[in-house]
N, C-alpha and C positions, 0 to 999 in steps of 0.2 A: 232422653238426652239430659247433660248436668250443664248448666249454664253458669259460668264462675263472671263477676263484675268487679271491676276495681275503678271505684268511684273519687279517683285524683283530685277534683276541681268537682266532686259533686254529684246530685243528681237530680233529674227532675223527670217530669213525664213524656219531653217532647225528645230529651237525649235518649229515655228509655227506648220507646219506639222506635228513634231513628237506631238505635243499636240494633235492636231486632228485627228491622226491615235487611240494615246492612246483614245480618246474620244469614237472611236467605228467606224468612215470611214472607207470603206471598204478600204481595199488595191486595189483590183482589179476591183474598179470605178475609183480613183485616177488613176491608171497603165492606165487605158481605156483611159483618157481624154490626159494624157501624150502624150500617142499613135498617139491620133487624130493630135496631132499637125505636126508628120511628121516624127520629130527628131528621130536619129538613134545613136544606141553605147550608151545606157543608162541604169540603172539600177536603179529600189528603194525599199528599203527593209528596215522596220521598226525594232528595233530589244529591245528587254528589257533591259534595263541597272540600277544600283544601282548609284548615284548619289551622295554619302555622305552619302549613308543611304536611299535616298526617292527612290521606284522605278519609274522610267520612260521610256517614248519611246524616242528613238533615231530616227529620219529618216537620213539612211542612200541612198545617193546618190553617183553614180558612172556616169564619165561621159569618153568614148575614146577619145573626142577631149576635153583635158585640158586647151586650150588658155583661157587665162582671160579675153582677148581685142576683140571686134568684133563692129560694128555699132550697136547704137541699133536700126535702120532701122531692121535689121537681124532679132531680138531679136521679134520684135513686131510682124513681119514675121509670124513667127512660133509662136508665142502665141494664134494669131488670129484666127486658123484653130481649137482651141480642141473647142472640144462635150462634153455637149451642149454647146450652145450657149450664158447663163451666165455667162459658167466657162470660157470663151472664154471674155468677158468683162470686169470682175472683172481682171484678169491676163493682158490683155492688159493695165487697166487704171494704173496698176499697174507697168509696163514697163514703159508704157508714162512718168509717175511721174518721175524716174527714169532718163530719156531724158531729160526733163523738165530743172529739175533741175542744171542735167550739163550743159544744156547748157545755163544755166543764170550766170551760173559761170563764162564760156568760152566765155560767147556775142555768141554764136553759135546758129544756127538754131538746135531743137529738133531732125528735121530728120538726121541732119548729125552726129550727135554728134558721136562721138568712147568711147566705155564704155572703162572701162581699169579692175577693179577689180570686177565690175559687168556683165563685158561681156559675161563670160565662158554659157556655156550648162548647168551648174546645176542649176542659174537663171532661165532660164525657168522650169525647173525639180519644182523648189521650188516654185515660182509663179502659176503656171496651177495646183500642187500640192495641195496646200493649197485652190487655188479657188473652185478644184472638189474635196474637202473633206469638204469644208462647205456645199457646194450645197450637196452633199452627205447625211448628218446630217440635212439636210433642217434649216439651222440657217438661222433667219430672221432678228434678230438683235446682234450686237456685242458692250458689253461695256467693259470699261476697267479702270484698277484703273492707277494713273500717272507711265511714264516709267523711272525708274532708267537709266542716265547717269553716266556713268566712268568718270576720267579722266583721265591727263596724254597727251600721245602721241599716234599718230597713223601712220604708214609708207604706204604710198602708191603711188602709179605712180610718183606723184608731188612731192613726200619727207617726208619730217617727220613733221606732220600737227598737232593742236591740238586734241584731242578729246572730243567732237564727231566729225566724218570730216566733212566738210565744207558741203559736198554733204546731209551726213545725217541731217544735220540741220534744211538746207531749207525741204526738206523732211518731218519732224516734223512740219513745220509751222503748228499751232493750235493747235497742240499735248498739252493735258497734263505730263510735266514733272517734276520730281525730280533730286536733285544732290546727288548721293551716293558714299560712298567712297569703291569703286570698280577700281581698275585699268586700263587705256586702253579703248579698242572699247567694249559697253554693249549691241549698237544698230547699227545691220547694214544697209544700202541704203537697201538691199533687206526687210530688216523686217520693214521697215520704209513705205517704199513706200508701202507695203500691209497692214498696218494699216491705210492709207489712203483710199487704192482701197476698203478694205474692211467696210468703213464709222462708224469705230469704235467711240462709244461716251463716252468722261470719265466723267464716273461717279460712286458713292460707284454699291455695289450690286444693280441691280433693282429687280422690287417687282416680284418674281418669283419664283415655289417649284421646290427644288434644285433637282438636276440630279445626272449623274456621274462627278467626279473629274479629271482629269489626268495631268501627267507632262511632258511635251516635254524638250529632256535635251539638254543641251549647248555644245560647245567642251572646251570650257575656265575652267580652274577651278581657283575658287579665297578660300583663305582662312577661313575655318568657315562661309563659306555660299554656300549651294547647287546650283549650275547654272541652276536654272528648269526654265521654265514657266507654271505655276500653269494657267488651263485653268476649267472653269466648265460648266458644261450646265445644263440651266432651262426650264420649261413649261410656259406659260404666265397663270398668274392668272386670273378669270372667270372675265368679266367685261370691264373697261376701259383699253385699249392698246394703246399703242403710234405708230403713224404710223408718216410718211413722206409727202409732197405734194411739187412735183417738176413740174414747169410751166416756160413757157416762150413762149413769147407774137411774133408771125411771122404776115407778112403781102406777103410774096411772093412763100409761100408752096399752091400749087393746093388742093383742096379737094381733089380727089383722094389718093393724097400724106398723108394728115392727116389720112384720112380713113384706109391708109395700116398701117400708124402710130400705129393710136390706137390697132388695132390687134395683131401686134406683141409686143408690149410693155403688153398685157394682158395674148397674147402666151408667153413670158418671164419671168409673176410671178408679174407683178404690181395687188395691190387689185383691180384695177379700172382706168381708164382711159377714160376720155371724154376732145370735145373741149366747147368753149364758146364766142360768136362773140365777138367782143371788136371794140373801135374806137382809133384808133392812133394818134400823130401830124400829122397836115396838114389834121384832118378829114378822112386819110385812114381807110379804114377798111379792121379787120385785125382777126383774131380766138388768142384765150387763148387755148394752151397745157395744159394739166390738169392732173399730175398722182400722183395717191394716192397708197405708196410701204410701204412696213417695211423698217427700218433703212436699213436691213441689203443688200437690193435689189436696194437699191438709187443706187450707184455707175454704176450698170449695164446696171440701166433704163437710168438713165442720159446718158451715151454712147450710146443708140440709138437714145433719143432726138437728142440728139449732131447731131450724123451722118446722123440722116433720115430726118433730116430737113435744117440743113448747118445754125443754130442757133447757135451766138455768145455768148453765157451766158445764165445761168439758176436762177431761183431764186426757191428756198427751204424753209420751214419752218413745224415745227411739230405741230400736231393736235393729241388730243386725240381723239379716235374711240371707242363708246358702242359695245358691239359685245353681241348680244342674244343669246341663247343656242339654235340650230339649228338642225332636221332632216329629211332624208331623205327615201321616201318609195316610190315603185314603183308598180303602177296599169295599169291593162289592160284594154285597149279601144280599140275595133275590131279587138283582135288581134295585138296590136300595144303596144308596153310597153313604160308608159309615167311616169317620173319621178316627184314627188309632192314633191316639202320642205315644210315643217312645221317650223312654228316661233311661239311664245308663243300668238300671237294675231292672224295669219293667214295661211291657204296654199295658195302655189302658182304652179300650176303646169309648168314643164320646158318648156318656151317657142321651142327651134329645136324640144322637141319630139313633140309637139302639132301640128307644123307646118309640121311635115315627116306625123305624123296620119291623119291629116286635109287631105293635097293630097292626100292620096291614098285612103282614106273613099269617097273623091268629096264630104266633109264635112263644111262648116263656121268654122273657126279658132273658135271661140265663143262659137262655139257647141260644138265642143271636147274638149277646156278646158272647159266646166261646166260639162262633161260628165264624163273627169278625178278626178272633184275634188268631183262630188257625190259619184264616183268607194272610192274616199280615205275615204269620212265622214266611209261608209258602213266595 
């Protein structure tokens, strides 16, 4: 699914969510993933609200430990641990940023940083929130129209800063933005940083039949304009889709190590995944990482590149993808059910099932797939 946002009056993490709950995520996948992470003394409950007029959801968060301040060592901690394992990525890269950021402010190392107004327990409520409520919706890709900045002032730890604050800004680096005349903070470090994690791309509507609509609402209210985030979801149209290709070139990762690579990066929701030898300076030889994702899975894939290989940078770029109209039908060979896809030029029957049939028939691989695909002409 393609998830378009137009962030009027802004964005943050608790509009995000409540958009995404209004969208149709379950509450009680969101709650699950929450769960996973550990945290205790928490509570989240979407609730319906009138807005100026527009209905919207609210996500309501409750947290017993209030503090604002904590390391985001802590932070990342407990992100890491929610189920699955995407909604687990996307929230951590989205803490990171977060880290990041201050601590380029600070000349500080990432790890050490001490969050102050981003620190509290509803951060992660809002983060892991919003990651297991795309995955929920199965959104593949995220665009968005430019995000309205406030101005004005904004009060925090360090004083009375401009807005947006400093932290949000870097944060935004590449964003598209506008300036509106809205008062004060429009975009928080939380909503900011998950419009990163989340690999939103700005651009108008992309070519997609429209879905449902919904509003995730703000707590601010400004005068003669509703504080929603207008979120909508589409289908991809029959044809060319836009995907992803994220690589980067190692010379000291084991085969082995690639091997585990590519599997879990394909267990994780990449379209595809392969390496490619390559030669390097100095004539080393070295493999090409090769993953082919939707927009909306970059972020996640790229964090296991990252980590399963101890690669220093990635390089990305978009390709367009034909996609044939495709199905599926399942025939019996000796008792053995082997699954055949159908493409507009050929079948093919599923390589594991042919291979479990083959053993146990003490049959030639060969032989049972032409066996399978007679069973399907018939």
């Amino acid at each position: 699914m393609i998830l378009w946002l137009n962030p009027a009056t802004g964005v943050s993490g608790d509009m995000l969510l409540g958009a995404l709950l209004g969208l149709g995520a379950r509450l009680g996948a969101v709650r699950s993933a929450i769960a996973a992470t550990g945290l205790t003394g928490w509570s989240l409950a979407a609730e319906q609200v009138q807005v100026d007029g527009i209905a919207a959801t609210r996500a309501v968060v409750e947290v017993d430990d209030d503090a604002p301040e904590r390391h985001a060592a802590e932070l990342l901690d407990l992100v890491s641990r929610a189920q699955p394992e995407p909604v687990a990525a996307v929230a951590v890269s989205a803490i990171r940023a977060i880290a990041e950021a201050e601590g380029a402010l600070h000349d500080r190392d990432p790890a050490e940083v001490h969050l102050h107004e981003v620190g509290g327990l509803d951060t992660v409520v809002d983060a892991v929130g919003v990651a297991a409520a795309l995955h929920d919706l199965a959104i593949t890709e995220v665009h968005s129209a430019p995000i309205a900045l406030g101005s004005g002032t904004v009060t925090c730890a360090h004083g009375v800063l401009p807005a947006p604050a400093p932290a949000t800004l870097r944060l935004l680096a590449g964003a598209a933005v506008v300036g509106a005349d809205l008062p004060g903070e429009t975009v928080t470090p939380t909503g900011a940083a998950l419009v990163s994690a989340m690999g939103v791309r700005f651009t108008p509507p992309p070519a997609m039949t429209l879905g449902a609509t919904a509003y995730g609402a703000g707590t601010k209210r400004f005068p003669q304009r509703p504080n929603v985030l207008s979120a909508s979801l589409g289908s991809p149209r029959a044809g060319a889709e836009t995907m992803v290709v994220v690589e980067c070139t190692v010379d000291d990762v084991t085969g082995e190590t690639l091997g585990h690579v590519v599997q879990r990066l394909l267990e994780s929701g990449a379209a595809d995944a392969w390496t490619s030898p390559a030669t390097m300076k100095k004539s080393r030889p070295a493999h090409v990482l090769h993953v082919l994702c939707a927009p909306g899975r970059e972020a996640a894939l790229s964090e296991i590149v990252l980590t399963e290989t101890g690669a220093l940078g990635l390089r990305r770029h978009e390709v367009q993808r034909t996609v044939l109209p495709r199905r599926t039908t399942t025939v019996d060979v000796g008792g053995h059910a082997i699954r055949v896809k159908h493409g507009p030029h050929r079948a093919k029957p599923e390589h594991d099932d042919v291979a479990t049939a083959a053993r146990a028939l003490g049959l030639p691989l060969r032989t049972v797939a032409e066996m399978a695909l007679n069973a399907a002409r018939e």
